[in-house]
C-alpha positions as CSV (number, residue, x, y, z in Angstrom):
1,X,14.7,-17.3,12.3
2,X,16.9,-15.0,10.3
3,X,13.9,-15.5,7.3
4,X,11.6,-15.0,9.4
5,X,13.4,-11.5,10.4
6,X,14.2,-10.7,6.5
7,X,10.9,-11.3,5.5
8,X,9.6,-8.5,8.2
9,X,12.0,-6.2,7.7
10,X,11.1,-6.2,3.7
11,X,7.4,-6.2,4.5
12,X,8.3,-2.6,6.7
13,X,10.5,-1.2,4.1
14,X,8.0,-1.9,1.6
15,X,5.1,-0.5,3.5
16,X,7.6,3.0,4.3
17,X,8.2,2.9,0.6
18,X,4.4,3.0,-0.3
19,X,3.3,5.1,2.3
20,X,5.5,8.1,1.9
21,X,7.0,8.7,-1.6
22,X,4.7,6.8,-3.9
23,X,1.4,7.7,-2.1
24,X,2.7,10.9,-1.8
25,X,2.8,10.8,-5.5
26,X,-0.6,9.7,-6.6
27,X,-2.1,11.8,-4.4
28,X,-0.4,14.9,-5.6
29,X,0.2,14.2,-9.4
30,X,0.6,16.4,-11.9
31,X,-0.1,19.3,-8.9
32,X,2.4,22.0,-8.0
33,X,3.4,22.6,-4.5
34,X,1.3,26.4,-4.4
35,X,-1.7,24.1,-6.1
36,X,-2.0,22.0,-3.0
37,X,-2.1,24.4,-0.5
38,X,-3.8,26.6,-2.2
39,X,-8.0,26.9,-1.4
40,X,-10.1,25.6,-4.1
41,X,-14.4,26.2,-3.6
42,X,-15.9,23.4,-1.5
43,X,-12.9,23.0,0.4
44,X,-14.9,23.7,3.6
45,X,-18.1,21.8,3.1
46,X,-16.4,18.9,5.1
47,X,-15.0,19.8,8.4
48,X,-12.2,17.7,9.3
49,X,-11.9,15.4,6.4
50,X,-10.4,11.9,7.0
51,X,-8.7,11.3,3.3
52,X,-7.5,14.3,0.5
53,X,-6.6,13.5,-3.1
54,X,-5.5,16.2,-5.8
55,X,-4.4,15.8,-9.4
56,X,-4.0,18.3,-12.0
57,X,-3.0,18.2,-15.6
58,X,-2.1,20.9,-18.1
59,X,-4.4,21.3,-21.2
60,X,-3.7,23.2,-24.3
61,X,-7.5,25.0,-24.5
62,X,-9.8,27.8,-23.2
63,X,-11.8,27.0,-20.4
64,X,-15.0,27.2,-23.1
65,X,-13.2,24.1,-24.6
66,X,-13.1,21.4,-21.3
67,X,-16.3,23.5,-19.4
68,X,-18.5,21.1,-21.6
69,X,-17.3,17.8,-20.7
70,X,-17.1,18.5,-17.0
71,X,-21.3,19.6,-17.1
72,X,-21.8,16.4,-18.9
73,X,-20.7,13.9,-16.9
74,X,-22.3,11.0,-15.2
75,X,-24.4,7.5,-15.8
76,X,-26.7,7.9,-18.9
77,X,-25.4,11.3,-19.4
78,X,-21.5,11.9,-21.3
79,X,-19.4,9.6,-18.8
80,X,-16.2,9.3,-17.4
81,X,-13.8,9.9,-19.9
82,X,-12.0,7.2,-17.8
83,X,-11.4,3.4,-18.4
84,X,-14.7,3.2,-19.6
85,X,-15.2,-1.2,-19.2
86,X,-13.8,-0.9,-15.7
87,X,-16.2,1.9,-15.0
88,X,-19.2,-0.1,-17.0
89,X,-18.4,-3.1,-15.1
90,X,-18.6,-1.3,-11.6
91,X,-22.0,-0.1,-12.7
92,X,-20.9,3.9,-12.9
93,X,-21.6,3.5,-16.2
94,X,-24.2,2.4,-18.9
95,X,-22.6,3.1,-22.0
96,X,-19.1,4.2,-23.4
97,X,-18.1,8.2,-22.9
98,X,-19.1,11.0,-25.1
99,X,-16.5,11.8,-27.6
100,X,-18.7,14.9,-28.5
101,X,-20.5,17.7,-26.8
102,X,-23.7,16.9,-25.4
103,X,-26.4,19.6,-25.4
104,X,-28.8,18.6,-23.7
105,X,-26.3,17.6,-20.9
106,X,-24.7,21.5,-21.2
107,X,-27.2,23.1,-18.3
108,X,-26.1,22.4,-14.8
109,X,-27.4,24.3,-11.8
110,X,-26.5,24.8,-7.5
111,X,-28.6,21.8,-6.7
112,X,-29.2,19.3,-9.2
113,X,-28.5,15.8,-9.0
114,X,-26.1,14.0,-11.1
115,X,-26.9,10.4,-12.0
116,X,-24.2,8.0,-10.5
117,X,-25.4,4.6,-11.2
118,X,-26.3,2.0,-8.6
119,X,-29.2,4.6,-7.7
120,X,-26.7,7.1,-6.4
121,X,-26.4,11.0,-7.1
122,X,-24.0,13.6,-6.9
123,X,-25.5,16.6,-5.9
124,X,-24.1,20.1,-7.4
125,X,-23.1,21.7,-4.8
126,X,-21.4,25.1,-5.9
127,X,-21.1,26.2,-10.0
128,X,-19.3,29.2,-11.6
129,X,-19.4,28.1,-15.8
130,X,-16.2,27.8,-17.1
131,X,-14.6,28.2,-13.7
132,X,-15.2,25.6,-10.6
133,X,-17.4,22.6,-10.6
134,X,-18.1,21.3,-7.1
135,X,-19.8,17.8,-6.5
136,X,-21.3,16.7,-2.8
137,X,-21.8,12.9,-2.0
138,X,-23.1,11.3,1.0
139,X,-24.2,8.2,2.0
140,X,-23.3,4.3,2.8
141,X,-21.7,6.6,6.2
142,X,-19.4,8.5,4.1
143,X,-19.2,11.9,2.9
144,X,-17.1,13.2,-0.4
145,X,-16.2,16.4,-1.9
146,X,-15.2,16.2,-5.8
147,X,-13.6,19.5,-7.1
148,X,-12.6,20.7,-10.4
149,X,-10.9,24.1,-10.9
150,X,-10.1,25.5,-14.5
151,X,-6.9,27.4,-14.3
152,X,-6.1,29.7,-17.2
153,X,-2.3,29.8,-17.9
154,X,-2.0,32.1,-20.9
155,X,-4.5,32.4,-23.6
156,X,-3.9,29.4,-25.1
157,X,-3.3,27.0,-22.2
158,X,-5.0,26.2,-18.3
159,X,-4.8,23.9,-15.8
160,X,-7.1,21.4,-14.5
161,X,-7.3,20.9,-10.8
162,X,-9.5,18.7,-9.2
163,X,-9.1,17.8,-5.5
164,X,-11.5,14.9,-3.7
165,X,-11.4,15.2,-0.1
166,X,-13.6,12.4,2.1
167,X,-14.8,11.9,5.6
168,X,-15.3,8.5,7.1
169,X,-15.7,6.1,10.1
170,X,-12.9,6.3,11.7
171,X,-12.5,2.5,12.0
172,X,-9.9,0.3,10.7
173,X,-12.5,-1.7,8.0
174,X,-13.2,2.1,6.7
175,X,-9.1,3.1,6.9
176,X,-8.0,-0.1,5.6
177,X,-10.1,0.1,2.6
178,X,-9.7,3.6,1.9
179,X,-5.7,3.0,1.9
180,X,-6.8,-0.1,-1.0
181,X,-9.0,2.3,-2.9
182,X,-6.3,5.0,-2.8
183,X,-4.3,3.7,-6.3
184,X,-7.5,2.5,-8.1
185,X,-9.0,6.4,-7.8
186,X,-5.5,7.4,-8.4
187,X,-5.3,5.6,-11.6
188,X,-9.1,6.5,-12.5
189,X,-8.7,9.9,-11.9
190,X,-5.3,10.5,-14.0
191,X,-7.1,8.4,-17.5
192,X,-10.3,11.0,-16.7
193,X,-7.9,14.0,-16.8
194,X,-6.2,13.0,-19.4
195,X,-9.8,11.8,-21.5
196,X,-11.0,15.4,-20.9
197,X,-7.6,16.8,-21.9
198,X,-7.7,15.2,-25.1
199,X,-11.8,15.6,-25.8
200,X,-11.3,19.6,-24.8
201,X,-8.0,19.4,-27.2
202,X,-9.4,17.8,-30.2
203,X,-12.6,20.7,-29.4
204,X,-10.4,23.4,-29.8
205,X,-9.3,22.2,-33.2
């Protein structure tokens, strides 16, 4: 009986530990307490959203340096900048990511549709060049918001923002596998900053 009791009382403090400080740090790395509650464009394209995700990361450029590998992304276009087999192997993507500026990729418009693999698109839903990029998804009875806000620091450094903000069934199939997704798009997300961090880096040299 007393295992039995043990073994609850881990599985509680274990589930307390996740929930609240490291959850609370995925979904706010590399973000600054004035970033998260700060409004970012396409923040109100979902009313009440059921799940928000922000990351940020600092990058030593110009916003002319990273603006080209955020208009180039998607399936048969520059990638992910992200684990690239897992990505391939999901189907996001056909081949590895650009390590070089695309131009034929370099003209995005309020509108177009962004290749996602499996037959799926992003749709562009707001666009200010070297500014805010703003991606709309819905379908399979979700909706999601993918945000990405260049952040000039001085003149040699900015920040890159991007938030993801969902709305789904509320049921517990949909909430339980959000909560599983949560560290995989965590862990996606921070190598994709951190690809476009070192592609706009190596630019600006």
């Amino acid at each position: 009986m007393f295992t039995i009791i043990l073994i609850f009382v881990l599985i509680i403090s274990l589930g307390i530990f996740y929930w609240f400080p490291v959850r609370h740090w995925f979904n706010r790395w590399g973000t600054t307490p004035h970033a998260v509650i700060s409004a970012m464009p396409g923040d109100k394209i979902i009313a009440n959203p059921t799940n928000s995700a922000m990351q940020a990361v600092t990058v030593a450029a110009v916003p002319e340096n990273v603006w080209p590998w955020l208009v180039q992304m998607g399936y048969q276009r520059g990638g992910l900048y992200s684990y690239d087999w897992l990505d391939r192997l999901f189907g996001f993507l056909d081949r590895p990511s650009a390590n070089n500026v695309l131009p034929e990729f370099q003209h995005l418009s309020a509108g177009d549709k962004i290749p996602w693999g499996h037959g799926e698109y992003l749709t562009v839903n707001e666009i200010e060049p070297c500014k805010s990029l703003v991606l709309y998804y819905q379908g399979h009875g979700m909706e999601w918001v993918w945000q990405f806000v260049l952040s000039p620091l001085d003149a040699k450094h900015l920040r890159l923002v991007t938030r993801g903000i969902e709305r789904t069934p509320k049921t517990i199939i949909w909430r339980l596998g959000m909560i599983l997704m949560e560290p995989a798009a965590f862990i996606m997300t921070k190598r994709m900053l951190l690809g476009v961090k070192q592609r706009a880096e190596a630019l600006k040299r």
